[in-house]
N, C-alpha and C positions, 0 to 999 in steps of 0.2 A: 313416131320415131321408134327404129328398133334398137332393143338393145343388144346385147353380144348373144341372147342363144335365143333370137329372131323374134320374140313378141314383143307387140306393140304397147308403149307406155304411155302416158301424156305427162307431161310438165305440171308438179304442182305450182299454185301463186305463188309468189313471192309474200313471203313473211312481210310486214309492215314493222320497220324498225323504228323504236322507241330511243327516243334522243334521252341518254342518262345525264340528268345534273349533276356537276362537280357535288361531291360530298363535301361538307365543313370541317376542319378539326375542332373537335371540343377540347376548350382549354379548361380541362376538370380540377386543376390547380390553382386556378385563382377563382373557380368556386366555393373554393375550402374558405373555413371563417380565417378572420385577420389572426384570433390564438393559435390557431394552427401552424398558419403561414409563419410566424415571427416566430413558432417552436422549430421548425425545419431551417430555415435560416439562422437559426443560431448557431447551429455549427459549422458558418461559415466567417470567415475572417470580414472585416467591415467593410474593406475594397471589392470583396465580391460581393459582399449583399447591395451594393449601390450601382454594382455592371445588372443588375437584375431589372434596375426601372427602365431597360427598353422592351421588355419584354409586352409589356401593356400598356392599354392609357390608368389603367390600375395599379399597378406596377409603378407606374412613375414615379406616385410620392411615397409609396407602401415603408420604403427604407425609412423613412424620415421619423416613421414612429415605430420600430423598432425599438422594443426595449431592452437587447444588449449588445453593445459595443466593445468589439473585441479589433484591438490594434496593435499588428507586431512588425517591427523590420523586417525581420528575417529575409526577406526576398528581395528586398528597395535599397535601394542606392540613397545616401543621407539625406540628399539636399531633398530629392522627390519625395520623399518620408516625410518631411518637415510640411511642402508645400501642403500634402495629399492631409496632415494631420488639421492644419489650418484653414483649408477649406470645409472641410467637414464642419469645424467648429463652427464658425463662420456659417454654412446651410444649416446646421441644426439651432442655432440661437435664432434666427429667423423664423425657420415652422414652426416655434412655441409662437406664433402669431395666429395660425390657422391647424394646429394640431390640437384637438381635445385632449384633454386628460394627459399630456406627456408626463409619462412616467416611466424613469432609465431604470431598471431594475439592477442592471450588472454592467461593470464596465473593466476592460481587462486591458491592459499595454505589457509591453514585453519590448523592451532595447536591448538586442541581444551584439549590436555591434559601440563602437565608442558614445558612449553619452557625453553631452555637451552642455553649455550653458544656455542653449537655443531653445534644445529640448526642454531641460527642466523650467523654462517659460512658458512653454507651452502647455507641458503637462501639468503644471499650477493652475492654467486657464483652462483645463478640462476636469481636472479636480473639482474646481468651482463650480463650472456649469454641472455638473452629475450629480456633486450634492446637494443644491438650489432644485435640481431634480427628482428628489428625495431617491437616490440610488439604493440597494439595497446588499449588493456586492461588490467589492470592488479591492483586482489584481492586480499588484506593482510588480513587474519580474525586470531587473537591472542589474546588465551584466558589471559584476564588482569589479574586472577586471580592468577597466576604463574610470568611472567613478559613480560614487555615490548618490541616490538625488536623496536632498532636502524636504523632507514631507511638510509643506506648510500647514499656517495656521487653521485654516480652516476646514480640515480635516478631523483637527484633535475636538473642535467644540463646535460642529454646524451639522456633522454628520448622525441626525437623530434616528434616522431611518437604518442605518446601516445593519445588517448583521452578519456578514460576512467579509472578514478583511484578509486580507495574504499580502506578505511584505516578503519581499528578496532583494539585495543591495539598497536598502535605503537608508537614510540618516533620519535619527530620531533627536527632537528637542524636548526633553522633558520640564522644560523653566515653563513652557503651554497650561493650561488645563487639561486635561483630558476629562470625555464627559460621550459614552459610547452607550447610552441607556436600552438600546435594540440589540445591541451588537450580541452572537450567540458564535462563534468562531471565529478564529484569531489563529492564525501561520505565518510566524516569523521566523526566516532563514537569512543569513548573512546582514544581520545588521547590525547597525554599530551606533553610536552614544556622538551629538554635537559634543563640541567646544564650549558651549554656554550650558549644558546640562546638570543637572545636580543631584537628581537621582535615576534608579534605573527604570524603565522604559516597563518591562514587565510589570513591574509593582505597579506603577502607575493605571495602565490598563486595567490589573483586576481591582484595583482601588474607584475606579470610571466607568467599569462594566456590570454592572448588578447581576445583569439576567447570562456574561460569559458561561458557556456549557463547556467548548472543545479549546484548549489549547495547544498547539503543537509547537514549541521550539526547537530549531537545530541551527546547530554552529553557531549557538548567540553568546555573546560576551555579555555577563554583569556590568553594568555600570558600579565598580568600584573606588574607593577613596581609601586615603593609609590605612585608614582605621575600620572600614567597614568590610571586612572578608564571609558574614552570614546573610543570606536571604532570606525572609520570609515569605512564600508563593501562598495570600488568601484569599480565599472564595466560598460562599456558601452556597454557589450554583454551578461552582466546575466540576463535570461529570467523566470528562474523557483529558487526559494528561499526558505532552511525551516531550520526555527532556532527553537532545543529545548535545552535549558541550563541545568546545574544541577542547585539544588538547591539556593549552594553558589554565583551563577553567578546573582542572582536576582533583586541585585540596578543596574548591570551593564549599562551601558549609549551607544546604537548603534547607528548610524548615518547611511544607506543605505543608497547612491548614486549610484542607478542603475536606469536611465533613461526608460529604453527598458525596465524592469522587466512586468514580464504578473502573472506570479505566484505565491505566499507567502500563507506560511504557518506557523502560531508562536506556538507556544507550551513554557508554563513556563515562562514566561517572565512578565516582569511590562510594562505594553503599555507604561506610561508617560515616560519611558525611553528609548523609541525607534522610532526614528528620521524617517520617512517616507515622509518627504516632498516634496522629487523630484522624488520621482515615482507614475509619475501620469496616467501611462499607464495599471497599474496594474488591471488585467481583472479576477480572481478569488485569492479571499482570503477564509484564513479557520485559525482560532483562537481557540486556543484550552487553557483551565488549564492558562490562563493568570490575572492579574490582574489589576486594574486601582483605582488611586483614584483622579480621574478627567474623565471627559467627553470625554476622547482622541477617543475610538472607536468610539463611534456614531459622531463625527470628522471629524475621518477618513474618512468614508465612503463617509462623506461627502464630501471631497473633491477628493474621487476617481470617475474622471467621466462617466473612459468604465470600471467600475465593474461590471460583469454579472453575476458570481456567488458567492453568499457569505455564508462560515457554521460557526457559534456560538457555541461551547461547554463550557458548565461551566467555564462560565467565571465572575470572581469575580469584581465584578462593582460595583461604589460607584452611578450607576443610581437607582432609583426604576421602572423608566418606558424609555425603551431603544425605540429609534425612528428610523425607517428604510425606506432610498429612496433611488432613482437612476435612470436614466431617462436608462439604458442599463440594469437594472438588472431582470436576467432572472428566478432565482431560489434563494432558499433562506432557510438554516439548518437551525433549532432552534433544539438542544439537550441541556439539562440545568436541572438541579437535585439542583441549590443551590436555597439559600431562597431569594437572593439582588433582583433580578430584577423580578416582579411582574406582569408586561405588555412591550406587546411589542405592536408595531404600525407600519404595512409596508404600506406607502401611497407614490405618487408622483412615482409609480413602474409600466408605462404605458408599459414595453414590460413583467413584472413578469409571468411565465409560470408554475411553480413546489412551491411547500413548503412542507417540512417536518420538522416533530415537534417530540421531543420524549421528554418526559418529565412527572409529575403530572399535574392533571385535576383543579388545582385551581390559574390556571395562566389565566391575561386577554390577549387573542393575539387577536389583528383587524388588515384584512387585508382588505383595502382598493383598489379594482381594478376591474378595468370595464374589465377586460378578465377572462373568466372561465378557471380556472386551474386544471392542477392535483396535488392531492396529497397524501403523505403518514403522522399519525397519528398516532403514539405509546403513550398513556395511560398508565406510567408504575407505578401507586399508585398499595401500596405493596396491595393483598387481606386483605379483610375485611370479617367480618361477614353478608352477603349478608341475610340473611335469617331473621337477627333481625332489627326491623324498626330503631329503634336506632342507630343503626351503622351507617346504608345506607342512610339515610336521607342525610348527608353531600356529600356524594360520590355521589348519582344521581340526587342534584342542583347542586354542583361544574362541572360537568360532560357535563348537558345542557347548563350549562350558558357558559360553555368553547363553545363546538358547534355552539352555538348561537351568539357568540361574533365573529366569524371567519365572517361570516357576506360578504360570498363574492358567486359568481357560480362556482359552479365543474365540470369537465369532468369526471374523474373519481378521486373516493376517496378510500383511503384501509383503514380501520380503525383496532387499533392494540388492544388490549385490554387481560389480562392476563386470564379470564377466560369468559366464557358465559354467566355467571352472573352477570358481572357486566353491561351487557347493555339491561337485562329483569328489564324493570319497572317493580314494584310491583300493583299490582289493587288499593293500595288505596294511593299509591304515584300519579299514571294518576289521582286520584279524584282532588286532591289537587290542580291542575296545568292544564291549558291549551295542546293543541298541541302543539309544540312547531313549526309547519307545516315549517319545513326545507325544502329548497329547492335544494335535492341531486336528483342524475337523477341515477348515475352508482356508484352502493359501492360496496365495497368487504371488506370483516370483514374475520380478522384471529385471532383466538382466542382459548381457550383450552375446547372443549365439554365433558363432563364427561359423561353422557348419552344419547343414541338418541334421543327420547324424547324431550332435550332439542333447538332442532332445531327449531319446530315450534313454540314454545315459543319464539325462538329468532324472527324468521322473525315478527311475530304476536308487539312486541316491536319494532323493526326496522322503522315496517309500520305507526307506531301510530305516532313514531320521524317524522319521513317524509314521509308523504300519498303521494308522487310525484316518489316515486322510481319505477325504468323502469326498471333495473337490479341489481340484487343483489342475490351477490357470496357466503359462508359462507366457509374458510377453516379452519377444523381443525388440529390444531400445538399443537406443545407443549407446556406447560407454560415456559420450560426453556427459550426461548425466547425473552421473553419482560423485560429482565433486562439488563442492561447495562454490 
């Protein structure tokens, strides 16, 4: 045969084609051990982890010993909720016939729409079963807005295994025992005291809890009587502590006796009515929306001698000038928006290594310390009219003398400030005033730039603050930011 420029070719053979077998998929997920498997499905809701048994003939019963059961309406219409909860029950009391070892380690519900007298049947009968199954966690979330569930009996003295409990909308009988010998954390939010009760619900707990570590309460009501307006919260093993009251709860009078205590955290509360005198181990505190009309915080502090970390929020004090030491303290919040306390003074703070402040530019804070720190600096005064001298006169003296009053060496500083403007001096504000020759080494300014432009205006400001700067960052953020 010729080809196009006339010699002659011959035809190679024909290839001999090789017939390809379909390849398998390898299912390298249900190779994985069963711990694996039931740690990856955990963080699935209980109705998906049982759409999973068509996956395999593996697969099939794999849900069944799943040891944590996580069940929430949120998505289900009541009636199907109800069915979907009682079938469940119903297949799992069955595979403890041909399941080894069942063991429910966690079990979690969540009624986020009307709770009924259907439900709380039901979830009495899943109570039962999970701690027959020596459960080990176990979360009640009930929207209080509908009603309250009754926590039965056999919660407060069958639950030996437990050491995790979290309660939200539910009702407490304290006429029970309680008897929580495992139990190592405890969150109660919105709950409230039966009709038959006689004491409070808290006491009881660390009175039945030996080995309790973490406490957390918020928005919990005392179980109170005419005559009984003082608490006393004891524990020779609670470590971590956080009391936030409602409102009503505000004269109430606590007495803490927890020796070991490392952690506290108050929220809402009247300091002068809360007894802290034998926890003197206490290694970070954080006060938050509290009140005082006596000297108790700055006190306290003093008399806590390994407090290493400490955060202040708007906290309503009858001091004008709060005083701050610690021979172990390491770092130290100041967030604070009200008008009482005017200066603050951290001295006698030889190991202090952090400070962060977020707050208005016309507060005096001196830190006194022979070690260079780092810190952060939120400057949250609402915007002004940067552009009229009028305005800004007050905003960039209040602003330096803040600066300047801090009065201590930095490692690195971030400065927060809500727009780019408010830390370009104006040419005949620099007339008026000296350098103020700061001695910052490393800053970083986050703040909101409107135009490029405005950059080297900033650094050109920056420099003039402090002619010593060796690094400096500029990010632009958004102004939503710098507000609380």
């Amino acid at each position: 045969m010729d080809n196009m420029f006339g010699k002659k070719y011959s035809r190679s053979p024909a290839k001999k084609r090789v017939k390809k077998m379909p390849t398998m998929a390898v299912d390298r997920i249900s190779e994985l051990p069963d711990a694996l498997i039931h740690h990856i499905m955990s963080f699935l809701q209980t109705e998906e982890m049982i759409r999973t048994c068509v996956l395999s003939k593996r697969w099939k019963l794999l849900w069944y010993s799943m040891p944590m059961l996580n069940f929430s309406n949120l998505i289900w219409p009541d009636q199907m909720f109800i069915i979907f909860l009682d079938n469940c029950l119903e297949h799992l009391k069955k595979s403890v016939n041909f399941t080894i070892d069942s063991v429910i380690t966690s079990f979690r519900f969540s009624m986020h729409n009307y709770f009924r007298g259907i439900h709380a049947y039901l979830l009495d009968e899943w109570l039962a079963f999970v701690v027959e199954n020596k459960v080990k966690e176990i979360s009640l979330w009930i929207d209080v807005d509908s009603h309250y569930y009754y926590i039965p009996k056999i919660l407060f003295d069958k639950a030996i295994h437990l050491t995790s409990l979290t309660l939200f909308g539910v009702e407490l009988d304290t006429s029970y025992s309680f008897s929580f010998p495992s139990l190592k954390t405890l969150n109660m939010e919105n709950v409230q005291h039966s009709k038959t009760s006689k004491e409070d619900g808290v006491v009881k707990f660390l009175l039945g809890s030996p080995s309790l570590e973490e406490l957390n309460l918020c928005d919990y009501v005392f179980f109170k009587t005419n005559h009984d307006v003082q608490f006393r919260l004891q524990s020779s093993s609670l470590k971590f502590l956080k009391l936030r009251l409602v409102e009503d709860e505000y004269e109430l009078k606590i007495q803490v006796d927890a020796i070991n205590l490392e952690s506290l955290k108050l929220q809402g509360l009247n300091m002068d009515d809360v007894n802290l005198s034998s926890c003197k181990k206490i290694r970070n505190l954080t006060v938050f929306h509290c009140a005082e009309y006596q000297p108790t915080l700055q006190t306290l502090i003093y008399n806590l001698p390994l407090l290493e970390h400490l955060t202040v929020r708007d906290y309503d004090s009858c001091l004008d000038h709060l005083k701050v030491s610690g021979q172990h303290l390491k770092s130290f919040k100041f967030k604070y928006f009200y008008d009482m306390v005017n200066a603050v003074t951290i001295e006698s703070a030889p190991e202090l290594a952090y400070f962060y402040y977020k707050g208005n530019a016309n507060r005096n804070i001196s830190i006194k310390s022979s070690n260079s720190l780092d810190g952060k600096i939120t400057l949250s005064d609402p915007p002004i009219n940067y552009d009229t001298m009028s305005y800004n006169t007050d905003w960039y003296t209040n602003m330096l003398n803040f600066l300047l009053n801090l009065d201590c060496s930095w490692n690195t500083l971030s400065l927060i400030v809500y727009t780019a403007k408010a830390l370009i001096l104006p040419e005949k504000f620099k007339r008026l005033c000296r350098s103020p020759l700061l001695n910052w080494k490393h800053l970083r300014v986050i703040t909101y730039i409107d135009k490029p432009e405005r950059v080297s205006e900033l650094k050109d400001s920056l420099m003039w603050i402090s002619p010593s700067l060796e690094i400096l960052s500029i990010t632009n953020d958004d102004e939503d930011d710098f507000f609380p």
